[in-house]
C-alpha positions as CSV (number, residue, x, y, z in Angstrom):
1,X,-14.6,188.2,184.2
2,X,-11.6,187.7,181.7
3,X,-11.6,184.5,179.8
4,X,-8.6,184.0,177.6
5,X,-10.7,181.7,175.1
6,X,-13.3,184.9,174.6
7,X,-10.6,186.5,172.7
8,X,-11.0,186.5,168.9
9,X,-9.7,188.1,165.7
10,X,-11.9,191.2,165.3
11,X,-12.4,192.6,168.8
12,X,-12.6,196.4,169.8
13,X,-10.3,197.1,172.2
14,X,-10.9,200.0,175.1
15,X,-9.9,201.3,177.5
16,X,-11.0,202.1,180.6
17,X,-12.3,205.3,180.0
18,X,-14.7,203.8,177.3
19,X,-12.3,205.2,174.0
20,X,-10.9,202.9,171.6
21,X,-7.5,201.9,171.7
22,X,-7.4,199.2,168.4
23,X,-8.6,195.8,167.1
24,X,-7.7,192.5,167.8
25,X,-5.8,190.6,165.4
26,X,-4.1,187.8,167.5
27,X,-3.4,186.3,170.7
28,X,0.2,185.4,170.8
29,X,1.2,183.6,173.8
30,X,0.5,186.3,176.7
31,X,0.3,189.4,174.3
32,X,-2.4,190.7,172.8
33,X,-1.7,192.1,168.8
34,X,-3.6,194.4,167.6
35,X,-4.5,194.9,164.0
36,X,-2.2,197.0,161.8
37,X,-5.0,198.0,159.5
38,X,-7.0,199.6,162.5
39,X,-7.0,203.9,162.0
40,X,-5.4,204.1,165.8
41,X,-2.5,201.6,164.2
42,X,-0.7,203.7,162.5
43,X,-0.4,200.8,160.5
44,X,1.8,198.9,162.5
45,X,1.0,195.7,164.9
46,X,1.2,196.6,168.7
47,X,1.1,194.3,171.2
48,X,-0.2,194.6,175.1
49,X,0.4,192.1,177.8
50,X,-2.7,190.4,178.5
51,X,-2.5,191.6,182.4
52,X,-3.9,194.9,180.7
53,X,-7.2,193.2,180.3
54,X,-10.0,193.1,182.7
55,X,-12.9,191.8,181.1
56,X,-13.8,190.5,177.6
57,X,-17.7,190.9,177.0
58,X,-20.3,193.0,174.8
59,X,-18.0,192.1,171.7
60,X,-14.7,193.8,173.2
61,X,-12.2,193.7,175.4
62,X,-11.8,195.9,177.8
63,X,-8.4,197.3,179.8
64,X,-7.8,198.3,182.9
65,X,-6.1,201.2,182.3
66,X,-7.2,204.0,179.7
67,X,-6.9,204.6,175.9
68,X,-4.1,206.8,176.6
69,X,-2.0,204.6,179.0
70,X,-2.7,201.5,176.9
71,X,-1.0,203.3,173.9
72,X,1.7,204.6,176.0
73,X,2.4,200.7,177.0
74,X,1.9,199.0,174.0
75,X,5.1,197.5,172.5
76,X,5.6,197.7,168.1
77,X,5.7,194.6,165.9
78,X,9.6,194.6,165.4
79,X,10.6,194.9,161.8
């Protein structure tokens, strides 16, 4: 079960299909931003609407949809 409050700085994020899709740095009203410094970053903060997420437990959260998908939603940190 998803619990907005589980949701910390430092968090792997995955998707669905178990492959990583970045790290938390921030909850920011219903996004979640994902650390610039993570290697999947490109080194640029992306953000993903929180209705992505279907559980947050085992030290991650984890999406409903997969790596792939997540990436091809995620919105870029505008300059």
């Amino acid at each position: 079960m998803m619990h907005v409050q589980d949701i910390r700085e430092g968090l792997e994020v995955i998707g669905s299909d178990g492959r990583h899709v970045g790290t938390v740095d921030a909850l920011v009203g219903q996004l979640l931003k994902l650390d610039r410094t993570d290697p999947a970053a490109g080194g640029t903060h992306h953000f993903l609407d929180i209705g992505l997420i279907a559980d947050v437990d085992d030290g991650a959260v984890k999406l409903l949809v997969t790596a792939d998908d997540a990436k091809q939603r995620w919105s870029e940190e505008s300059a």
